[in-house]
C-alpha positions as CSV (number, residue, x, y, z in Angstrom):
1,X,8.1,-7.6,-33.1
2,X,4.9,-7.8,-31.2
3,X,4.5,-5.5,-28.0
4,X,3.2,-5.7,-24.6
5,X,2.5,-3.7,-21.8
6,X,2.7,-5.8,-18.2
7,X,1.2,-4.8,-15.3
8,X,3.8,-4.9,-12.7
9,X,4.5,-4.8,-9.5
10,X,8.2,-6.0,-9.2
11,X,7.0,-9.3,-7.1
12,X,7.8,-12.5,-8.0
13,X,4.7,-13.2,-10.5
14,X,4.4,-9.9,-12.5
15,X,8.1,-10.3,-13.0
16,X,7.8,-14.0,-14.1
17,X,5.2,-13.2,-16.2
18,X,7.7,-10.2,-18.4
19,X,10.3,-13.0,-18.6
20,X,8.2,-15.7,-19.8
21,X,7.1,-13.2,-22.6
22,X,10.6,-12.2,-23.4
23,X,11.6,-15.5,-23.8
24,X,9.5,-15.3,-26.5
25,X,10.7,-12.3,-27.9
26,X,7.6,-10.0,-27.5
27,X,8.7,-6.7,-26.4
28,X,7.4,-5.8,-23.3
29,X,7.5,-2.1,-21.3
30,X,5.9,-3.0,-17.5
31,X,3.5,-0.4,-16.1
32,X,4.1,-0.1,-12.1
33,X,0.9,1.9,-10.9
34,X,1.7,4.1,-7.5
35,X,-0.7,4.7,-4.6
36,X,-0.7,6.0,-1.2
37,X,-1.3,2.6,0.1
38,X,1.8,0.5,-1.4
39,X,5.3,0.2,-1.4
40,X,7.0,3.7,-1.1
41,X,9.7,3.2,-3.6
42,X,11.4,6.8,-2.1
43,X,12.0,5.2,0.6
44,X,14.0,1.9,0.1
45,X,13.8,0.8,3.5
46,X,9.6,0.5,3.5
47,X,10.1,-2.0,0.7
48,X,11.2,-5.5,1.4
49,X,13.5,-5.7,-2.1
50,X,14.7,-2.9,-4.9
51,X,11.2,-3.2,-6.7
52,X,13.5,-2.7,-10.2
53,X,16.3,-4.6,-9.6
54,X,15.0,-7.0,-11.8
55,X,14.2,-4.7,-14.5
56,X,18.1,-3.9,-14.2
57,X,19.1,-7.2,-14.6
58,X,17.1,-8.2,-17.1
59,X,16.8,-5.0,-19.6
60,X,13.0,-4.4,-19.4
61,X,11.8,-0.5,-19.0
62,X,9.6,0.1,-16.6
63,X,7.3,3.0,-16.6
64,X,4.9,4.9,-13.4
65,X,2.2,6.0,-13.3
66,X,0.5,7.4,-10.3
67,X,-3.3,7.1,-9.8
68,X,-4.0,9.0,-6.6
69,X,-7.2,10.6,-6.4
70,X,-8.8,7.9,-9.0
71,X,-7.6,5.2,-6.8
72,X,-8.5,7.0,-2.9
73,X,-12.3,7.2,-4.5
74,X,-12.4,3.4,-5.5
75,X,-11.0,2.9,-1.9
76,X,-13.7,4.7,-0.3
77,X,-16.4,3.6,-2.4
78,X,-15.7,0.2,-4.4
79,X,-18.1,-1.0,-6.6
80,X,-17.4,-4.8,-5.9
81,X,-16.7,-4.1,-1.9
82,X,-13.8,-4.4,-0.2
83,X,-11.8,-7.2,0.9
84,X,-11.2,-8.8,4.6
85,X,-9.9,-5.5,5.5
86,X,-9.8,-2.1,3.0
87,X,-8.5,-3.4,0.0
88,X,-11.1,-3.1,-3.2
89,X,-8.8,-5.6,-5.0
90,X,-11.4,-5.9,-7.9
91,X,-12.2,-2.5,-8.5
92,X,-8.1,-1.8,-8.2
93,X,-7.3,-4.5,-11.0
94,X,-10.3,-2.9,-13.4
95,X,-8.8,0.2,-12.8
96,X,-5.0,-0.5,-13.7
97,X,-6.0,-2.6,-16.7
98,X,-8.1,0.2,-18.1
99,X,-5.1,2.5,-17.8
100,X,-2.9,0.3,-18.8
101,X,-5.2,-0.1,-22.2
102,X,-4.9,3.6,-22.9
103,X,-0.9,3.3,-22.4
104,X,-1.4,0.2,-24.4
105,X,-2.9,2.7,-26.8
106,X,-0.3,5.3,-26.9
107,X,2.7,3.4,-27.6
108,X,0.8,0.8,-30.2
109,X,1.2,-2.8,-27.9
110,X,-0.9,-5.6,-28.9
111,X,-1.9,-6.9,-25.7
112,X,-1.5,-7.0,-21.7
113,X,0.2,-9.0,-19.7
114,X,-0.3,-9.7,-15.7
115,X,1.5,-12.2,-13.2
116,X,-2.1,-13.0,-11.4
117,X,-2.2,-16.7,-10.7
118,X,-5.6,-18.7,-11.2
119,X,-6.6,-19.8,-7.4
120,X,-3.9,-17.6,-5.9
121,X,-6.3,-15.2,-4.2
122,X,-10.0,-15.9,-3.6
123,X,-11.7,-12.6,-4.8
124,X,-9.6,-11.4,-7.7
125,X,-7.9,-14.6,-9.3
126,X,-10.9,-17.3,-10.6
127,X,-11.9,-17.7,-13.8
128,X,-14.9,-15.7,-13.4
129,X,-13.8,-13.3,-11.8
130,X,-10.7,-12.4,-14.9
131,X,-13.7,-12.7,-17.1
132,X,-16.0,-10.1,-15.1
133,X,-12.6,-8.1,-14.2
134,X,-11.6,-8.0,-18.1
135,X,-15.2,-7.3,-19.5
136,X,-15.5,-4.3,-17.2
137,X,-12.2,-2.7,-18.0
138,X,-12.9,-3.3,-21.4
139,X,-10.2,-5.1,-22.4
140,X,-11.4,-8.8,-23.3
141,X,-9.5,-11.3,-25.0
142,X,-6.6,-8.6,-24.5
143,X,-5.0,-10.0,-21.1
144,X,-2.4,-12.7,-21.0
145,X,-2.4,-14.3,-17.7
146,X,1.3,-16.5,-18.7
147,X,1.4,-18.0,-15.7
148,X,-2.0,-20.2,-15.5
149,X,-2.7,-19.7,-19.5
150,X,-3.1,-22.9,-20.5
151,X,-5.8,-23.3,-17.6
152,X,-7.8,-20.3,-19.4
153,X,-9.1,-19.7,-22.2
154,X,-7.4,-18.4,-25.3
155,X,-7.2,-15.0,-25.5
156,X,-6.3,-12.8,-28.9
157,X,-2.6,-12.5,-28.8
158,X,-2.5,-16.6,-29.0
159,X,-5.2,-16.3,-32.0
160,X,-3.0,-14.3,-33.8
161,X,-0.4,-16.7,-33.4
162,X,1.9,-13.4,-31.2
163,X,1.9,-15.9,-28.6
164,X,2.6,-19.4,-28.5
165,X,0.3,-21.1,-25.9
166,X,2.3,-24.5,-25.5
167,X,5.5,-23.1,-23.8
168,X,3.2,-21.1,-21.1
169,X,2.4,-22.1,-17.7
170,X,-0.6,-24.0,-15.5
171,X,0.1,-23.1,-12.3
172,X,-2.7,-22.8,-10.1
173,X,-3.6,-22.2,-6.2
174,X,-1.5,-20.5,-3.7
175,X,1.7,-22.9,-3.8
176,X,4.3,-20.7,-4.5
177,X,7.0,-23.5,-5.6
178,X,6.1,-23.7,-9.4
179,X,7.2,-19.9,-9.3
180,X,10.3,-20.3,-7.6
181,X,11.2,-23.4,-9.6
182,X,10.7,-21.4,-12.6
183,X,12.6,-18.0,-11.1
184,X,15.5,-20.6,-10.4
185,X,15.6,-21.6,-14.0
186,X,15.5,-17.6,-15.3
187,X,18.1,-16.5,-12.7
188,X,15.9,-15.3,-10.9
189,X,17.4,-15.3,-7.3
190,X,16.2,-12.3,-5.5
191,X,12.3,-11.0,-5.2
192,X,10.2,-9.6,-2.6
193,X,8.1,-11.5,-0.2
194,X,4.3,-12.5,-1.2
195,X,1.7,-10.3,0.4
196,X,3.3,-7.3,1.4
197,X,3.1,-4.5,-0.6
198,X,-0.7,-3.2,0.2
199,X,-1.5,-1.4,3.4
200,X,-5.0,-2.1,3.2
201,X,-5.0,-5.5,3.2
202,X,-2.8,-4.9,6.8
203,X,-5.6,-4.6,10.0
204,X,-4.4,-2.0,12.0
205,X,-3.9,0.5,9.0
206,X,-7.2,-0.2,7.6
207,X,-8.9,0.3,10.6
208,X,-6.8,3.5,11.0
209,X,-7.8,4.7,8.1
210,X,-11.2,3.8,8.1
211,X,-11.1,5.9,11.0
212,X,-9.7,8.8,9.0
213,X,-12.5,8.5,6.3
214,X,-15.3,8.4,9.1
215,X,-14.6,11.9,9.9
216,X,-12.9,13.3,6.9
217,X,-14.7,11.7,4.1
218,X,-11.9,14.3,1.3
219,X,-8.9,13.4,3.6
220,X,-5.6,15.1,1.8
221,X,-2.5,13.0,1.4
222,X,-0.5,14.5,4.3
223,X,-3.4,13.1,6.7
224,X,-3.2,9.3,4.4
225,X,1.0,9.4,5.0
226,X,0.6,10.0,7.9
227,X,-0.9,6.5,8.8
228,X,2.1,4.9,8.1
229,X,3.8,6.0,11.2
230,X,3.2,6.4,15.2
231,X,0.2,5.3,18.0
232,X,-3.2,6.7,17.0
233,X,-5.7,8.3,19.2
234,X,-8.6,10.0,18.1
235,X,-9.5,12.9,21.0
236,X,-12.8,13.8,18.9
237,X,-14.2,14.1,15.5
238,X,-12.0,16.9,14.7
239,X,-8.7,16.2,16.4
240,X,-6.3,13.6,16.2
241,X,-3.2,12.6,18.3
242,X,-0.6,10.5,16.8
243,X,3.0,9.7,18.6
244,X,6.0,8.5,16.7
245,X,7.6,5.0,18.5
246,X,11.2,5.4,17.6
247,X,13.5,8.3,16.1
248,X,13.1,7.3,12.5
249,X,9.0,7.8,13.0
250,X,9.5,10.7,14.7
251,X,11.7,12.1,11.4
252,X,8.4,11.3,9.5
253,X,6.0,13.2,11.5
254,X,8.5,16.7,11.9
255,X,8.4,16.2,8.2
256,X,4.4,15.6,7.8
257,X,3.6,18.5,10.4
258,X,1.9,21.3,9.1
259,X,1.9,24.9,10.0
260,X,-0.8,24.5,12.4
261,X,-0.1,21.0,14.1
262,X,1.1,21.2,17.2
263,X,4.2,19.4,18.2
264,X,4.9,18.0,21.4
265,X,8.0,16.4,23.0
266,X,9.6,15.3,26.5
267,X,12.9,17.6,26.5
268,X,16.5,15.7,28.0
269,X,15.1,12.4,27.8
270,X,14.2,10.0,25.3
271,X,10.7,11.2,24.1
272,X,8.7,9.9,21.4
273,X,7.7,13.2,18.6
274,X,3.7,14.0,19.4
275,X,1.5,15.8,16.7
276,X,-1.9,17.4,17.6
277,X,-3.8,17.9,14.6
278,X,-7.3,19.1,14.0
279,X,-9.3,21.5,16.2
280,X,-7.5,21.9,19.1
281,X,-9.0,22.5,23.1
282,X,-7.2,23.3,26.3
283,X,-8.2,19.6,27.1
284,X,-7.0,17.7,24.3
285,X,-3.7,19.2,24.7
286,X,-3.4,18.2,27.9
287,X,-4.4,14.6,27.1
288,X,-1.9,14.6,24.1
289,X,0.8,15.8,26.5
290,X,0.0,13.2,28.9
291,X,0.4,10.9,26.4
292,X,3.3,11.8,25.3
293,X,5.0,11.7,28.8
294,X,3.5,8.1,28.9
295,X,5.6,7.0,26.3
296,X,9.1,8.7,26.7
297,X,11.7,7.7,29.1
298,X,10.0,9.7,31.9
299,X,6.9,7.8,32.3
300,X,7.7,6.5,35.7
301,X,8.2,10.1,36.7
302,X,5.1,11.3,39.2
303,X,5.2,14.1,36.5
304,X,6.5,15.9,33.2
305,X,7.6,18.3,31.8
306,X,6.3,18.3,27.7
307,X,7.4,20.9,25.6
308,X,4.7,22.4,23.3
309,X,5.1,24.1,19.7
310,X,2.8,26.0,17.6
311,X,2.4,28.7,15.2
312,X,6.2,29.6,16.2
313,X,5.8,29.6,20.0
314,X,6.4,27.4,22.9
315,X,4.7,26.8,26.0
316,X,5.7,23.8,28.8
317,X,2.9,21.8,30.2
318,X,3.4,19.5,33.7
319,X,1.1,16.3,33.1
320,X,0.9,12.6,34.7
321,X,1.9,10.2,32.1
322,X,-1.4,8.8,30.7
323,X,-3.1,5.6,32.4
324,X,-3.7,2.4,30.9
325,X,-7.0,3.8,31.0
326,X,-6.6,7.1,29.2
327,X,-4.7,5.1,26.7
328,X,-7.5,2.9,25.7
329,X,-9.9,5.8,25.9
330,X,-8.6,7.5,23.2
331,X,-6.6,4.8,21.1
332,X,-8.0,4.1,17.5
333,X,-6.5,0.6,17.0
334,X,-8.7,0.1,20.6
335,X,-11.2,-2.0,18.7
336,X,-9.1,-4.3,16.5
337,X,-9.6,-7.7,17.1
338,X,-8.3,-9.9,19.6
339,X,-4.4,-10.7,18.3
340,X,-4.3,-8.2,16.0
341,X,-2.2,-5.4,17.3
């Protein structure tokens, strides 16, 4: 029985693309590559659907495989530029196919599989671009795009007869209704929306994070989770202010804080979690505690009380809430473009 390893990412196309092989009876294991920047599949709630539910249902095995550092460095520095926000979707589909050949290697598969869709997406899905994308992973004539195959040209697995090329697909452009036509005739009844598993493609977390990399070019991955949550204000080059906007944020940050953060809060009222992180002066705690007063339930008040922990003591500060003015002093998403916050 011939084998193949898909590149998946539990959406709607990768997983049309497994079925459409196994329909054929190739024996398929799926490959779902993690990053910082995707889907947290720990935590079911940041994920629109069960990425896997599919896999369930249809008895596919689905193996991860994590890339962090390799895929923070094509992030910061990608070799065919980034998209219309941080996203190096290019350099990102090179590198998962070339690791998806070496797992292709280990377990002996014939080919690749993706669900990509010719015209779906203007810098990663033309026909020039899967021949430049293929050629530079290395692995030419070895991917089988199912779902626009018969608009491509043939690749090794139809040579060899694994495949047969009249019962695959032609779709083409961004239409999603060929897809859910053909998910209707599968079973297919549940699937995550289009477009929202990468944070970089999102504006206010790429310009967040280009922030981040501006003054920490080697960022660790406590600083990178902890763009996912809260306001952001950058006090300097070394210190940064972030405040949680509801409970289940502030959960996130108490669990992100390290040793040295500071933590601030607004005690008896509703108060929003605040972490000071970074070289910390007499001034920019007071402009993280005003901050924090600004957005808990006292903020009308003439003035706070904000309760400050670190290094396992505690100290009160009394602050003004923070201006509209101090607010857009110091708040990172300050320069995102008009309609974008």
């Amino acid at each position: 029985m011939p084998k193949a390893i898909a590149l998946y990412s539990g959406g709607l196309d990768s997983t049309l693309a497994v079925l459409v092989m196994m329909q054929q009876g190739i024996d398929v294991t799926a490959i779902t590559f993690l990053n910082h920047f995707g889907c947290d599949i720990s935590d079911k709630s940041s994920c629109s659907k069960d990425p896997f539910a599919a896999s369930v249902k249809f008895g596919f095995q689905v193996k991860l495989s994590h890339l962090s550092d390799k895929f923070l460095e094509i992030v910061k520095n990608p070799k065919h530029g980034h998209g219309k926000n941080m996203n190096p979707c290019i350099d990102c589909r090179i590198l998962m196919l070339k690791e998806a050949k070496d797992f292709m290697g280990l377990i002996g598969a014939d080919f690749l599989i993706t669900g990509e869709v010719l015209g779906q997406r203007p810098m990663s899905q033309r026909k020039d671009s899967f021949s430049m994308i293929d050629k530079a992973a290395n692995v030419k004539g070895l991917v089988l795009r199912p779902l626009s195959a018969k608009l491509l040209p043939l690749t090794i697995p139809e040579e060899k007869g694994l495949v047969n090329r009249e019962v695959l697909h032609d779709f083409n452009g961004r239409s999603r209704k060929p897809q859910m036509a053909l998910a209707s005739e599968f079973g297919l009844t549940e699937y995550p929306a289009p477009a929202g598993g990468c944070l970089l493609t999102e504006p206010i977390y790429a310009f967040k994070l280009r922030d981040l990399l501006t003054y920490n070019s080697s960022p660790d991955y406590n600083d990178i989770n902890l763009l996912r949550v809260g306001r952001h204000f950058r006090f300097s080059p070394e210190c940064k202010i972030v405040i949680g906007r509801r409970e289940e944020e502030n959960d996130v940050i108490k669990s992100l804080a390290a040793s040295e953060d500071y933590l601030l809060k607004v005690e008896g009222v509703g108060s929003p979690l605040t972490v000071l992180r970074g070289k910390v002066t007499e001034e920019a705690l007071l402009v993280a505690a005003s901050l924090c007063a600004r957005y808990s339930d006292a903020k009308n008040l003439p003035e706070v009380t904000v309760s400050v922990a670190a290094n396992g003591n505690r100290q009160y500060l009394k602050v003004r809430p923070a201006d509209h003015e101090l607010i857009e002093l110091y708040r990172i998403e300050k320069k995102t473009a008009v309609g974008a916050v």
